[in-house]
Jmol script that loads the backbone (N, CA, C; Angstrom):
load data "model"
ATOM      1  N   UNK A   1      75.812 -30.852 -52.257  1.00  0.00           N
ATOM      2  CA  UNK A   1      74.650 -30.009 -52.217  1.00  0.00           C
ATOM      3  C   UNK A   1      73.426 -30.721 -52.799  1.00  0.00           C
ATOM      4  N   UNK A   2      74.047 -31.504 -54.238  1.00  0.00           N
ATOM      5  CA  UNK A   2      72.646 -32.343 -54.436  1.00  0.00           C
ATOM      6  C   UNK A   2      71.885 -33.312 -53.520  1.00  0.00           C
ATOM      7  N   UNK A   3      72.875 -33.734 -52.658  1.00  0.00           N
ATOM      8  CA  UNK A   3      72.764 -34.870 -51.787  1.00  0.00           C
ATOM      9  C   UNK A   3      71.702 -34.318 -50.688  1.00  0.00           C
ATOM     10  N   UNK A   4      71.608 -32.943 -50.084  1.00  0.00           N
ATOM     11  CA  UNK A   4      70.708 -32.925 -49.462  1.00  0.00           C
ATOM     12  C   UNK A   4      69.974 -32.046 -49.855  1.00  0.00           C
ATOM     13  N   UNK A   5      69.388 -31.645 -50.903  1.00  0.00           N
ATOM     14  CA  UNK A   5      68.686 -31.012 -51.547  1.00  0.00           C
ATOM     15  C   UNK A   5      67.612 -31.904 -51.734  1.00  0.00           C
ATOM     16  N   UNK A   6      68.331 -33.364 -52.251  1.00  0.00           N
ATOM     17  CA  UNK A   6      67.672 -34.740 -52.725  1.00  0.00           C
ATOM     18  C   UNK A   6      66.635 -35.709 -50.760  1.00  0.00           C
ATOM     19  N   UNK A   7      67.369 -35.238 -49.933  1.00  0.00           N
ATOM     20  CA  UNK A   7      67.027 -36.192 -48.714  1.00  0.00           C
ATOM     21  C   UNK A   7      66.720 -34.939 -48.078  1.00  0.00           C
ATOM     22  N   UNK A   8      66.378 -33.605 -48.414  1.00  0.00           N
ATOM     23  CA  UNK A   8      65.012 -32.628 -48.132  1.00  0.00           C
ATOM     24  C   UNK A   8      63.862 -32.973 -48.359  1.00  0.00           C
ATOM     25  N   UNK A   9      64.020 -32.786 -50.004  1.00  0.00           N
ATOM     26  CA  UNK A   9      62.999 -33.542 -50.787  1.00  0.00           C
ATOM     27  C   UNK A   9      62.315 -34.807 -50.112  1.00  0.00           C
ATOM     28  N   UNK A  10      62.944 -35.590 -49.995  1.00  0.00           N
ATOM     29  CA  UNK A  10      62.379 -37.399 -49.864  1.00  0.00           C
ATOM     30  C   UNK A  10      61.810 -36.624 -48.546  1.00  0.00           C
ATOM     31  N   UNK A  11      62.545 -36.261 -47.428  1.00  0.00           N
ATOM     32  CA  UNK A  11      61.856 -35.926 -46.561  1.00  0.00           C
ATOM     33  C   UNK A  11      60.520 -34.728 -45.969  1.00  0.00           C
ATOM     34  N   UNK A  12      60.474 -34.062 -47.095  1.00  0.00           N
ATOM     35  CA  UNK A  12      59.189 -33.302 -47.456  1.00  0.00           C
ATOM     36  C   UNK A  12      58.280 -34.206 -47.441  1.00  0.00           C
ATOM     37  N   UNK A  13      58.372 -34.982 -48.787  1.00  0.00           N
ATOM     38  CA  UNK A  13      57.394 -35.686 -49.000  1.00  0.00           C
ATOM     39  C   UNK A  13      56.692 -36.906 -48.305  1.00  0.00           C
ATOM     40  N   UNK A  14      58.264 -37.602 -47.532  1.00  0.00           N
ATOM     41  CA  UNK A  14      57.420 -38.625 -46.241  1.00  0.00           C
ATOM     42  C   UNK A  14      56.207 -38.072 -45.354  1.00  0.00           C
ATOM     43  N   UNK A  15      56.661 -36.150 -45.104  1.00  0.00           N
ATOM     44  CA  UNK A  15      55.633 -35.729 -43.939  1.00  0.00           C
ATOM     45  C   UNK A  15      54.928 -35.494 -44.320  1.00  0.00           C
ATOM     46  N   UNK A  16      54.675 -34.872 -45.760  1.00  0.00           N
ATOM     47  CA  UNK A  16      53.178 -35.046 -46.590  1.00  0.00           C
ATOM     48  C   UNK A  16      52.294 -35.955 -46.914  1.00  0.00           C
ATOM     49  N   UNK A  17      53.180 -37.320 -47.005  1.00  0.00           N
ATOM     50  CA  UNK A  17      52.828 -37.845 -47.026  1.00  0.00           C
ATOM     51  C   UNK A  17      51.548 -39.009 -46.125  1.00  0.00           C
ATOM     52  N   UNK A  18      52.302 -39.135 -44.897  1.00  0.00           N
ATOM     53  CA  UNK A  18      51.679 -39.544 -43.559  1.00  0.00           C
ATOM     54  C   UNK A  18      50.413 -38.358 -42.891  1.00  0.00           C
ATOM     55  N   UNK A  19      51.319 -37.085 -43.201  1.00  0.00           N
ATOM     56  CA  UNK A  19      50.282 -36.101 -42.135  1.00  0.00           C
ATOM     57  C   UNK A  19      49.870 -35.322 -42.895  1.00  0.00           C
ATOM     58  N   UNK A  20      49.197 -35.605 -44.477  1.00  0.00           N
ATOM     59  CA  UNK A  20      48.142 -35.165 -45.154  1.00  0.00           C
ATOM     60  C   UNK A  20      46.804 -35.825 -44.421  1.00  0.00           C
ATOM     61  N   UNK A  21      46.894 -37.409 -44.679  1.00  0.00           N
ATOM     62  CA  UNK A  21      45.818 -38.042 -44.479  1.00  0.00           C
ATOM     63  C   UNK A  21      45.135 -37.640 -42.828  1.00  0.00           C
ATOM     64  N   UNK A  22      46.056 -37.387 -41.758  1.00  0.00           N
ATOM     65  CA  UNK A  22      45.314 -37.234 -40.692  1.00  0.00           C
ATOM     66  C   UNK A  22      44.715 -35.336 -40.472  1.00  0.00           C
ATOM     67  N   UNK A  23      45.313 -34.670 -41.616  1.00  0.00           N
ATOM     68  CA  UNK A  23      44.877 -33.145 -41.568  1.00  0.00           C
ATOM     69  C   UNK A  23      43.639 -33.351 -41.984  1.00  0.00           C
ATOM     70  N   UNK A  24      43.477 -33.871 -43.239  1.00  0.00           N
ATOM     71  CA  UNK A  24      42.315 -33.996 -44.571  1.00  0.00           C
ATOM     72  C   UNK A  24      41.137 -34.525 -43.253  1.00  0.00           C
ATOM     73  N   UNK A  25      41.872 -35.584 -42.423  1.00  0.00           N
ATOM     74  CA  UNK A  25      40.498 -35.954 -41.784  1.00  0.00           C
ATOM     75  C   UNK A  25      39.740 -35.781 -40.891  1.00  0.00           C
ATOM     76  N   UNK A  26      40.550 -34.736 -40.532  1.00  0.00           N
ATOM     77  CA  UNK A  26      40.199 -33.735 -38.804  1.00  0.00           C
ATOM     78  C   UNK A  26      39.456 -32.683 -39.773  1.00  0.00           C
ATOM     79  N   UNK A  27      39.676 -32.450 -40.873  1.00  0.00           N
ATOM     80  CA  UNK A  27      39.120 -30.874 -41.483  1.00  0.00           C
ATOM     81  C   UNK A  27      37.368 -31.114 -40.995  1.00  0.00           C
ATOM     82  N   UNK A  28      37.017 -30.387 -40.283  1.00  0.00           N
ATOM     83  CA  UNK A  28      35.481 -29.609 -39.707  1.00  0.00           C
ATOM     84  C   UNK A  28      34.581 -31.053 -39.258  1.00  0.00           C
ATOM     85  N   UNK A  29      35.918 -31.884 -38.176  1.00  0.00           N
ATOM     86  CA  UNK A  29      35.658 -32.426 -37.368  1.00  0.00           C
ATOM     87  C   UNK A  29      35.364 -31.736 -36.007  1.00  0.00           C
ATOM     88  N   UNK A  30      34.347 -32.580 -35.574  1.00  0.00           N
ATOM     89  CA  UNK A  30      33.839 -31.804 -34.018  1.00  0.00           C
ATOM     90  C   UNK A  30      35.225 -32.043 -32.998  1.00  0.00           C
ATOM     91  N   UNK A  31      36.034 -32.930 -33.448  1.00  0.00           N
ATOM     92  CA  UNK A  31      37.327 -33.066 -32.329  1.00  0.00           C
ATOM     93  C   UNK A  31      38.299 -31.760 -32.391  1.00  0.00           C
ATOM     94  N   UNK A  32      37.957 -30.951 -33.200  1.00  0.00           N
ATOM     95  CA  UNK A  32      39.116 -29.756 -33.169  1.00  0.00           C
ATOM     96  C   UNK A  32      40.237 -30.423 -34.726  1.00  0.00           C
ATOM     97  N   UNK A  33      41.309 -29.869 -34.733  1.00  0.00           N
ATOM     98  CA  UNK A  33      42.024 -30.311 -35.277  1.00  0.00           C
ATOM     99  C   UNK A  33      42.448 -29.173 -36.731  1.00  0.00           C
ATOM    100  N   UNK A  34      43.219 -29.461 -37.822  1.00  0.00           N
ATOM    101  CA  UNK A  34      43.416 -28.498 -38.721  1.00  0.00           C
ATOM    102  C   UNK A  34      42.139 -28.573 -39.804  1.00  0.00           C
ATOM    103  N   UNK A  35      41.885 -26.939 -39.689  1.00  0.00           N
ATOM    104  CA  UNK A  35      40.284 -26.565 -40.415  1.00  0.00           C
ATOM    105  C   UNK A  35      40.813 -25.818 -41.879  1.00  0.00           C
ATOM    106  N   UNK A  36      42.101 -25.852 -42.204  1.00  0.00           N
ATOM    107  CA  UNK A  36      42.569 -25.078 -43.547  1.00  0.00           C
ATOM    108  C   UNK A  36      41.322 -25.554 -44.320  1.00  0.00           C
ATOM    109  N   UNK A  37      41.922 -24.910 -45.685  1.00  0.00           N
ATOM    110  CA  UNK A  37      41.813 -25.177 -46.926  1.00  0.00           C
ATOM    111  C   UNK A  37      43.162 -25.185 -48.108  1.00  0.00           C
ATOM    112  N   UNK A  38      42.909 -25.983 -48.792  1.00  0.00           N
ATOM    113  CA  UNK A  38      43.781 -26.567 -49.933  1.00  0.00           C
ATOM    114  C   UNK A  38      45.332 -26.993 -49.645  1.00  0.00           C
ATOM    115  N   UNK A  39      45.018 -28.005 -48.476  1.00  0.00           N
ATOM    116  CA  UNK A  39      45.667 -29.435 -48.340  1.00  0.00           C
ATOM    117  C   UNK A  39      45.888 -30.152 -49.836  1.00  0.00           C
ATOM    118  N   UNK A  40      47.514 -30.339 -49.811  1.00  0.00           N
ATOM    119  CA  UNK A  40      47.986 -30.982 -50.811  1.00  0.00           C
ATOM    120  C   UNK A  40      48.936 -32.332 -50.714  1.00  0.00           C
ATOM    121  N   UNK A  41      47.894 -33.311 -50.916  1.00  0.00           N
ATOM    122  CA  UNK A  41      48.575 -34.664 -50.685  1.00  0.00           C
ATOM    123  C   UNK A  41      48.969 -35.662 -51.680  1.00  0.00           C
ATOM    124  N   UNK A  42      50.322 -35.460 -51.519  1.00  0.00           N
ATOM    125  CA  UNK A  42      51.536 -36.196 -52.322  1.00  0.00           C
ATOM    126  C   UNK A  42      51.280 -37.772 -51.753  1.00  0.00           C
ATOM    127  N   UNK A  43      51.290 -38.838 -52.611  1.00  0.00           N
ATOM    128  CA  UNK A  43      51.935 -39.800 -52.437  1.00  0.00           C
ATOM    129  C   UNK A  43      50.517 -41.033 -52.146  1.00  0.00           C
ATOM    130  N   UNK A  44      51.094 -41.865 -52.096  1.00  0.00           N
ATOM    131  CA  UNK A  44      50.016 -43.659 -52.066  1.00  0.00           C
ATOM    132  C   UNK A  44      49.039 -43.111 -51.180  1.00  0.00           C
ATOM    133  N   UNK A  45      47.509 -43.840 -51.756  1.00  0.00           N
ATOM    134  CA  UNK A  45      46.203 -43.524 -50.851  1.00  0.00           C
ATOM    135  C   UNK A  45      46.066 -44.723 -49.961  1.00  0.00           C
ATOM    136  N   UNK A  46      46.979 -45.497 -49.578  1.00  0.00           N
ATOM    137  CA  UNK A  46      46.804 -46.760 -48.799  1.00  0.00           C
ATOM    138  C   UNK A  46      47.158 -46.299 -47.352  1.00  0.00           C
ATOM    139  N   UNK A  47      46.475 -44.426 -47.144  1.00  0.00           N
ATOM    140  CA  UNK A  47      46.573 -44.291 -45.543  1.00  0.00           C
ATOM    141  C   UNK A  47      45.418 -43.596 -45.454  1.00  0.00           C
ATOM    142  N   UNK A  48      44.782 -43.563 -46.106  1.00  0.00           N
ATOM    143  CA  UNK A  48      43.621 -42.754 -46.021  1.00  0.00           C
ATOM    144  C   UNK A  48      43.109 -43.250 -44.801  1.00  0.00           C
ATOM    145  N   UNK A  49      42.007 -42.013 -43.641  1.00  0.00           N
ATOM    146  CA  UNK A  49      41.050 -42.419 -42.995  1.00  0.00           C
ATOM    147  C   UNK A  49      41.634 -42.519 -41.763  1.00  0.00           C
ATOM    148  N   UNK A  50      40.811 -42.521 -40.419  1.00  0.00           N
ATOM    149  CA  UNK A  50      41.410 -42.514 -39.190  1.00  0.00           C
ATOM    150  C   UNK A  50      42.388 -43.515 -39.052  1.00  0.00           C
ATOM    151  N   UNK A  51      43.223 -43.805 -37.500  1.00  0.00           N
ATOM    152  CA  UNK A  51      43.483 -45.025 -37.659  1.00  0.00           C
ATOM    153  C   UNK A  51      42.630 -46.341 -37.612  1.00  0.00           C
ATOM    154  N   UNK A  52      43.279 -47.269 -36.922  1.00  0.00           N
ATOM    155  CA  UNK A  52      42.311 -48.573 -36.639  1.00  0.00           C
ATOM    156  C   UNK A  52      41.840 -48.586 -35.659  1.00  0.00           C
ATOM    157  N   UNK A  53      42.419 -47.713 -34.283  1.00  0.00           N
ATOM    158  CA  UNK A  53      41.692 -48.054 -33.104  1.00  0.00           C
ATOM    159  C   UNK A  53      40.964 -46.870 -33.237  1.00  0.00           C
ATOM    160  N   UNK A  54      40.947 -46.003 -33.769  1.00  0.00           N
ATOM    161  CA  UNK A  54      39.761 -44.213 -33.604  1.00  0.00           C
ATOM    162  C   UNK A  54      38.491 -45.079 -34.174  1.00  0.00           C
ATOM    163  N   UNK A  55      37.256 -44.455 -33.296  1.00  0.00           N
ATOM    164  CA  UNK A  55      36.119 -44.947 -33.468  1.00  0.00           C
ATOM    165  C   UNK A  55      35.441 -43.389 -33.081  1.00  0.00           C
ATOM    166  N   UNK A  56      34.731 -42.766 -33.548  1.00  0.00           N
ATOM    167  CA  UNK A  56      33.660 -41.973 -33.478  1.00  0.00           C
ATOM    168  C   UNK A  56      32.562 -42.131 -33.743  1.00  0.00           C
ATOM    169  N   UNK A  57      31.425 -42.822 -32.604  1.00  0.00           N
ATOM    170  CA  UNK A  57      30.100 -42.910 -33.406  1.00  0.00           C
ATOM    171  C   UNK A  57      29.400 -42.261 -33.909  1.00  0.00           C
ATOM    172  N   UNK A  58      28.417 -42.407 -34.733  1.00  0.00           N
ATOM    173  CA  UNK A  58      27.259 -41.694 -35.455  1.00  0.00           C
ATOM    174  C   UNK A  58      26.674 -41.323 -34.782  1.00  0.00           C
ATOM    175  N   UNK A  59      26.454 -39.714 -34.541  1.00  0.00           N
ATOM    176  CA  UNK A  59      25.245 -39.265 -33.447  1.00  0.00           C
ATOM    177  C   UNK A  59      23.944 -40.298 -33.425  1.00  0.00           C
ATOM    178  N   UNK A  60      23.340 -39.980 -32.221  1.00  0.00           N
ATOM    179  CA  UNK A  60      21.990 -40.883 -32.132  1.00  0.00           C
ATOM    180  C   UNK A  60      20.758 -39.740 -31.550  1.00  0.00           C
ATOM    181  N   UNK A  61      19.743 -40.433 -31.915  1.00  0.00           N
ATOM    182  CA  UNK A  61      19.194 -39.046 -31.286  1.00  0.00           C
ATOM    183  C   UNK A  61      17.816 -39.975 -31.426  1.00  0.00           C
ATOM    184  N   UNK A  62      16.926 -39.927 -30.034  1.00  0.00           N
ATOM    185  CA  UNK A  62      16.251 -40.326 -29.353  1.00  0.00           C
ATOM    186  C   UNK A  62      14.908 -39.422 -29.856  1.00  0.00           C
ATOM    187  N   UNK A  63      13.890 -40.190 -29.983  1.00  0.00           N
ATOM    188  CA  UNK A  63      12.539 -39.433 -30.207  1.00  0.00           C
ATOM    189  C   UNK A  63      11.326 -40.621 -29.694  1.00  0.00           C
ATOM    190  N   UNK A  64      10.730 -39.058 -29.185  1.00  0.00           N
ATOM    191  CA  UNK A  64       9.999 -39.803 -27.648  1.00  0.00           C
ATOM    192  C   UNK A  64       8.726 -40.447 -28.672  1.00  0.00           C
ATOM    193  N   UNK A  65       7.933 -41.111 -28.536  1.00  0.00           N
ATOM    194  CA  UNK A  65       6.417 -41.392 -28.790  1.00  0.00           C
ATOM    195  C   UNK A  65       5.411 -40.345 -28.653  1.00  0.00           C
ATOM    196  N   UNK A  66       4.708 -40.320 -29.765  1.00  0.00           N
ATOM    197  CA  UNK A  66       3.636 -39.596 -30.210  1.00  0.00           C
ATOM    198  C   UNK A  66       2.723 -39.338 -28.733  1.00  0.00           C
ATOM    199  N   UNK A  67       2.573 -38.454 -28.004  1.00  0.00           N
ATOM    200  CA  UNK A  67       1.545 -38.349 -26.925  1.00  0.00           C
ATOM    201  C   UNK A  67       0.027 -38.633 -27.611  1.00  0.00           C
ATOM    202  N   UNK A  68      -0.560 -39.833 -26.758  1.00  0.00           N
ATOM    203  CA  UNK A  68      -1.691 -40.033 -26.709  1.00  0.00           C
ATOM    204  C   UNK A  68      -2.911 -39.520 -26.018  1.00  0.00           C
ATOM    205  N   UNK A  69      -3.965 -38.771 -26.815  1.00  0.00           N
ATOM    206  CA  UNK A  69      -4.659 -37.828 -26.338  1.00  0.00           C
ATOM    207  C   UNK A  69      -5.959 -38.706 -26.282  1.00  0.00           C
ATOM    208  N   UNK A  70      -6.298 -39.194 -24.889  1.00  0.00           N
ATOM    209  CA  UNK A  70      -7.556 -39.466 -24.799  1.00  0.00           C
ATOM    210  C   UNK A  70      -8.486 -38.613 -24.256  1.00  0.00           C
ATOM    211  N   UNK A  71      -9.969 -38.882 -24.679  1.00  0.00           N
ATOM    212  CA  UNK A  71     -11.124 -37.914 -25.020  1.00  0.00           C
ATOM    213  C   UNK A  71     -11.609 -38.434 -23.447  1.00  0.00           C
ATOM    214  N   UNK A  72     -11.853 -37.416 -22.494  1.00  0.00           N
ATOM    215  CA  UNK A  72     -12.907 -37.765 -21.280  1.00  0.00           C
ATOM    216  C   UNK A  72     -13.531 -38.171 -21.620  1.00  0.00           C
ATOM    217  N   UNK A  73     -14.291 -39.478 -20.935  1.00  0.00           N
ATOM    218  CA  UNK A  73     -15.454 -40.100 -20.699  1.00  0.00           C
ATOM    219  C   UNK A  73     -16.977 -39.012 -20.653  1.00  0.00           C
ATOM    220  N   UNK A  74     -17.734 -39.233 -21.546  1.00  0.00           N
ATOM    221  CA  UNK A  74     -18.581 -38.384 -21.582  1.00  0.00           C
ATOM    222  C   UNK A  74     -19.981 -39.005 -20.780  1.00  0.00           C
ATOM    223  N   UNK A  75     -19.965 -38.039 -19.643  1.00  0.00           N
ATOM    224  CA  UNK A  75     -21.153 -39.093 -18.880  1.00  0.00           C
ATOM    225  C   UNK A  75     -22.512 -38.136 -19.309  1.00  0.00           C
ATOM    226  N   UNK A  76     -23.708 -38.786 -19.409  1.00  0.00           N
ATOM    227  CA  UNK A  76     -24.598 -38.237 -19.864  1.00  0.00           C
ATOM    228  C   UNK A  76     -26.131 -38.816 -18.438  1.00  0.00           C
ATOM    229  N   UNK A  77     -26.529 -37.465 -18.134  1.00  0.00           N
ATOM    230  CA  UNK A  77     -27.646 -37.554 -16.799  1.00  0.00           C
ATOM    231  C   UNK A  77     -28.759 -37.961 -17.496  1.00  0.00           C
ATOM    232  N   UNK A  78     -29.158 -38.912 -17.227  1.00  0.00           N
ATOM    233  CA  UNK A  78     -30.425 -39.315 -17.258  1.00  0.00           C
ATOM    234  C   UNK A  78     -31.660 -38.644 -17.355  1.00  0.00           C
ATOM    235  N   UNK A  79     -32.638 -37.510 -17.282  1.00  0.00           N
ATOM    236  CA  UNK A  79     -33.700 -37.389 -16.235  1.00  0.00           C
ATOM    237  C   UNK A  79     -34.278 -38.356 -15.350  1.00  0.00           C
ATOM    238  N   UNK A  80     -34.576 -37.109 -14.165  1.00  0.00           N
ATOM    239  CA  UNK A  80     -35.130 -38.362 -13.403  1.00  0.00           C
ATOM    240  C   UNK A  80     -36.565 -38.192 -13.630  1.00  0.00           C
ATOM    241  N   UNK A  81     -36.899 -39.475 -13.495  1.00  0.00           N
ATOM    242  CA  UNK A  81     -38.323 -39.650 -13.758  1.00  0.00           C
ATOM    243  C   UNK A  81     -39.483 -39.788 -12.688  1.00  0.00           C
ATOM    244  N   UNK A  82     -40.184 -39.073 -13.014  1.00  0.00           N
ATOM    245  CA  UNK A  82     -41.357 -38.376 -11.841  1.00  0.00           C
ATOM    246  C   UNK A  82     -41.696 -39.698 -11.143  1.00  0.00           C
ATOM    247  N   UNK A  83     -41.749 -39.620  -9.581  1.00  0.00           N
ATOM    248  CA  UNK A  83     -41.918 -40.824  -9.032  1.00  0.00           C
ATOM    249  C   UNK A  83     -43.136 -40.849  -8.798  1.00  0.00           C
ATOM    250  N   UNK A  84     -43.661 -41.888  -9.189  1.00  0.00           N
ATOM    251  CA  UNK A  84     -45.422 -41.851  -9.651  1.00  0.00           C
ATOM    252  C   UNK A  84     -45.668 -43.256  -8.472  1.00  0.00           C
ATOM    253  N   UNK A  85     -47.213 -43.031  -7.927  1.00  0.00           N
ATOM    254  CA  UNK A  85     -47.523 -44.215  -6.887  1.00  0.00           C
ATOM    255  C   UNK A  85     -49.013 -44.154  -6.935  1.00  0.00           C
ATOM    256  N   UNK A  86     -49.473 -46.134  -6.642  1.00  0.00           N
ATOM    257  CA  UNK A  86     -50.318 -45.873  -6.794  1.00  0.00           C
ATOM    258  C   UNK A  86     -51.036 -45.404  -5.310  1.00  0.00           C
ATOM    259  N   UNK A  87     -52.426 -44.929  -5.206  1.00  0.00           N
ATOM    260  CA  UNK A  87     -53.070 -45.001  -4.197  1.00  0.00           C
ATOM    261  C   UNK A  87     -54.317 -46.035  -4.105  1.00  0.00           C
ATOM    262  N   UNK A  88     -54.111 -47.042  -2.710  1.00  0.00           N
ATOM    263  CA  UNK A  88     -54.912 -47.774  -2.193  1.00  0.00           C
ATOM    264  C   UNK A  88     -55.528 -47.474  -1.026  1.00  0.00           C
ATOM    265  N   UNK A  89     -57.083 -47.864  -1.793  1.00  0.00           N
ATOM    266  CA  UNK A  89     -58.060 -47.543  -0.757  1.00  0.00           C
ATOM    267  C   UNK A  89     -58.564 -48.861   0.337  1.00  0.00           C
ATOM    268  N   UNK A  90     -58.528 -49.001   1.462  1.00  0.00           N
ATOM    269  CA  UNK A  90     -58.684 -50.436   1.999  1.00  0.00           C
ATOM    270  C   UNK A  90     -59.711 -50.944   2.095  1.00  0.00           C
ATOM    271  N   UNK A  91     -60.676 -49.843   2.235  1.00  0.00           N
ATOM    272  CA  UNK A  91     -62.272 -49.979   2.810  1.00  0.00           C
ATOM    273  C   UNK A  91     -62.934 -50.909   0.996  1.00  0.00           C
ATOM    274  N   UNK A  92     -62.437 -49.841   0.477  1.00  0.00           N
ATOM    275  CA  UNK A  92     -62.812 -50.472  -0.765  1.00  0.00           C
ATOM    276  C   UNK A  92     -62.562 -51.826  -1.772  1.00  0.00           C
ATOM    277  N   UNK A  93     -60.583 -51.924  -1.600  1.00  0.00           N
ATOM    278  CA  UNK A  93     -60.507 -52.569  -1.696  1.00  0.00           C
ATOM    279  C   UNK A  93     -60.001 -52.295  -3.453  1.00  0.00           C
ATOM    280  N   UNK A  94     -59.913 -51.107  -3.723  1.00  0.00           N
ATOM    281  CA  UNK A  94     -59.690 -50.709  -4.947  1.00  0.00           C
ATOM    282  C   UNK A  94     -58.458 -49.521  -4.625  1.00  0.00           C
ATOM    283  N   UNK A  95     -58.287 -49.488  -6.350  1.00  0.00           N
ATOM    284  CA  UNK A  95     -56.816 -48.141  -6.282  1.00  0.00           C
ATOM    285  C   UNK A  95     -57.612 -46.746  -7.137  1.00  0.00           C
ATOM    286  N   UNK A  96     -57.232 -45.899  -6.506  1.00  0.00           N
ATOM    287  CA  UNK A  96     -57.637 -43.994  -7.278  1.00  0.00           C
ATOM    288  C   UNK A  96     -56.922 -44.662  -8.865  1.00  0.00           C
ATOM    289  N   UNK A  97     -57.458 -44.201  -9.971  1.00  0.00           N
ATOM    290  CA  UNK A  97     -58.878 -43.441  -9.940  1.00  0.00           C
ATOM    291  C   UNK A  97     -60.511 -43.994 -10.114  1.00  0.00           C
ATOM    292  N   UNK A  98     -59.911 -45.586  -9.764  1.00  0.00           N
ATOM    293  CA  UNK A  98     -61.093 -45.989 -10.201  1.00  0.00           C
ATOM    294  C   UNK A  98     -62.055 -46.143  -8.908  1.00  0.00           C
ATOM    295  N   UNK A  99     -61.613 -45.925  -7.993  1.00  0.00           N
ATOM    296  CA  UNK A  99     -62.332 -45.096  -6.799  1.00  0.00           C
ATOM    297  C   UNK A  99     -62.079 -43.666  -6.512  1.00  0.00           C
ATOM    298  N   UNK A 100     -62.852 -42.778  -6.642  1.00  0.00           N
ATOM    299  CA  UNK A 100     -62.755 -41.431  -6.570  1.00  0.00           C
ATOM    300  C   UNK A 100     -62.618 -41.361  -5.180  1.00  0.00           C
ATOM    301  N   UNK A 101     -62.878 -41.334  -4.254  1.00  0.00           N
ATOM    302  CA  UNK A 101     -62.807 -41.090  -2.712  1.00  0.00           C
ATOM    303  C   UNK A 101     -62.607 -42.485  -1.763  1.00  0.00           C
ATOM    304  N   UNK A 102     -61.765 -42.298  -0.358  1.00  0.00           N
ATOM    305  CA  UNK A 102     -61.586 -43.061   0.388  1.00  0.00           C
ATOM    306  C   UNK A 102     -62.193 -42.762   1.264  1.00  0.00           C
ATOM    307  N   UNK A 103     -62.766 -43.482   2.366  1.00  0.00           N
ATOM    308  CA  UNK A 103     -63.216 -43.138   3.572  1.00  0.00           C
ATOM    309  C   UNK A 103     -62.110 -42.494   4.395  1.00  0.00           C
ATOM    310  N   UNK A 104     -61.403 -43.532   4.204  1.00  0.00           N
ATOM    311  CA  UNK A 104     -60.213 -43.890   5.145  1.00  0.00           C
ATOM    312  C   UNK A 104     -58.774 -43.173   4.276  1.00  0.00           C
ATOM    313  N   UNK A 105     -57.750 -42.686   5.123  1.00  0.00           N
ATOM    314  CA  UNK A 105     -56.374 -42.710   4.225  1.00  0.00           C
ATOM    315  C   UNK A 105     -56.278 -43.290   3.278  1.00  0.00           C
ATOM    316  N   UNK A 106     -55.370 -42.751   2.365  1.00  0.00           N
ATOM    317  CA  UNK A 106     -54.982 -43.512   1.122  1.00  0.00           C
ATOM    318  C   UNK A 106     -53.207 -44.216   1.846  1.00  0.00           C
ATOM    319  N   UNK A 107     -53.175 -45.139   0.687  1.00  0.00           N
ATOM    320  CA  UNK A 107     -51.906 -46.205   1.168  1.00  0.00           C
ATOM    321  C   UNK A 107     -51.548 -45.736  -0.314  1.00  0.00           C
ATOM    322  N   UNK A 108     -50.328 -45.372   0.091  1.00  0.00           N
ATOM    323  CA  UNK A 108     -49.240 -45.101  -1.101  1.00  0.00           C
ATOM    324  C   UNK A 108     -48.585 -46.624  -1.270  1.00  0.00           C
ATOM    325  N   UNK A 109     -48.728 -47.067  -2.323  1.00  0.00           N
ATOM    326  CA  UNK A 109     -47.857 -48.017  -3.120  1.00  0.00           C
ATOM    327  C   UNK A 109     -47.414 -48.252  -4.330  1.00  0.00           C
ATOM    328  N   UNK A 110     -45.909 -48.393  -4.647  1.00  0.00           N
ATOM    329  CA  UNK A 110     -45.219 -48.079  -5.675  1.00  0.00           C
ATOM    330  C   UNK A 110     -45.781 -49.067  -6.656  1.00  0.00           C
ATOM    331  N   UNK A 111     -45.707 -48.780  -7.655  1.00  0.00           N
ATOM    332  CA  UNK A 111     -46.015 -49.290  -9.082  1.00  0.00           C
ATOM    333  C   UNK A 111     -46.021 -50.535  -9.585  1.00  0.00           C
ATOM    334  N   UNK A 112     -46.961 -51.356 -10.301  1.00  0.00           N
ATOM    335  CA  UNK A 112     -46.415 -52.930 -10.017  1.00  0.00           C
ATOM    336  C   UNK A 112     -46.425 -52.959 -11.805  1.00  0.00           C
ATOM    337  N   UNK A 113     -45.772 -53.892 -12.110  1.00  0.00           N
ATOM    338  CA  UNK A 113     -46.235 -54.315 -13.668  1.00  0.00           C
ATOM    339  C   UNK A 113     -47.466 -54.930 -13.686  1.00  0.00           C
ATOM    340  N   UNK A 114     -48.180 -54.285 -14.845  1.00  0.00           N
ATOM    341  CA  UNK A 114     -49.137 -55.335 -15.153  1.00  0.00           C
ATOM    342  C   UNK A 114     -49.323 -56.373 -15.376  1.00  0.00           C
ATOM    343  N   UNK A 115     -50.096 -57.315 -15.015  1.00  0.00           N
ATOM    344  CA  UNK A 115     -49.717 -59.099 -14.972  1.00  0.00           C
ATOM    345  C   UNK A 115     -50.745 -59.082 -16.629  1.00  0.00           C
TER     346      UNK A 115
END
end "model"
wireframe off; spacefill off
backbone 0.3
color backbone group
């Protein structure tokens, strides 16, 4: 009776041993798995942690660039400026106003710089 009372025992503790570490590490993992509370693990910590080939990466999470807000081009109208001309008289030989009257038509001509 001691004999397997004794190789219960040993064998309790092998399965506590091994399948503590993979309960403890599923607990309020996104893979599902056992979500208890007060897991009790007997025996050497030289199993801690997934195995060697389980890899779960670190979420990643993508963030776009700041939108760049450019200002419309601000166009600004000019006035237009009164189109001014001089008048030439031919007979005379001069421009209004320093001839008050033409005989003849006046000759519209646009504006010259002064020399």
């Amino acid at each position: 009776m001691r004999k397997i009372a004794a190789v219960s025992l040993l064998v309790i503790l092998l399965v506590a041993t091994f399948a503590a570490p993979v309960f403890a590490w599923n607990r309020g993992s996104h893979h599902g798995g056992f979500r208890g509370h007060g897991v009790i693990v007997v025996g050497p910590g030289c199993c801690w942690g997934p195995p060697w080939w389980y890899y779960d990466p670190p979420p990643y999470y993508v963030y776009a660039p700041p939108p760049v807000v450019q200002e419309p081009p601000v166009y600004v109208e000019r006035p237009a400026l009164p189109e001014s001309y001089w008048y030439y008289c031919p007979s005379t030989k001069a421009y209004y106003p320093s001839v008050p009257s033409c005989s003849e038509a006046w000759i519209k001509v646009p504006p010259r710089p002064e020399q």
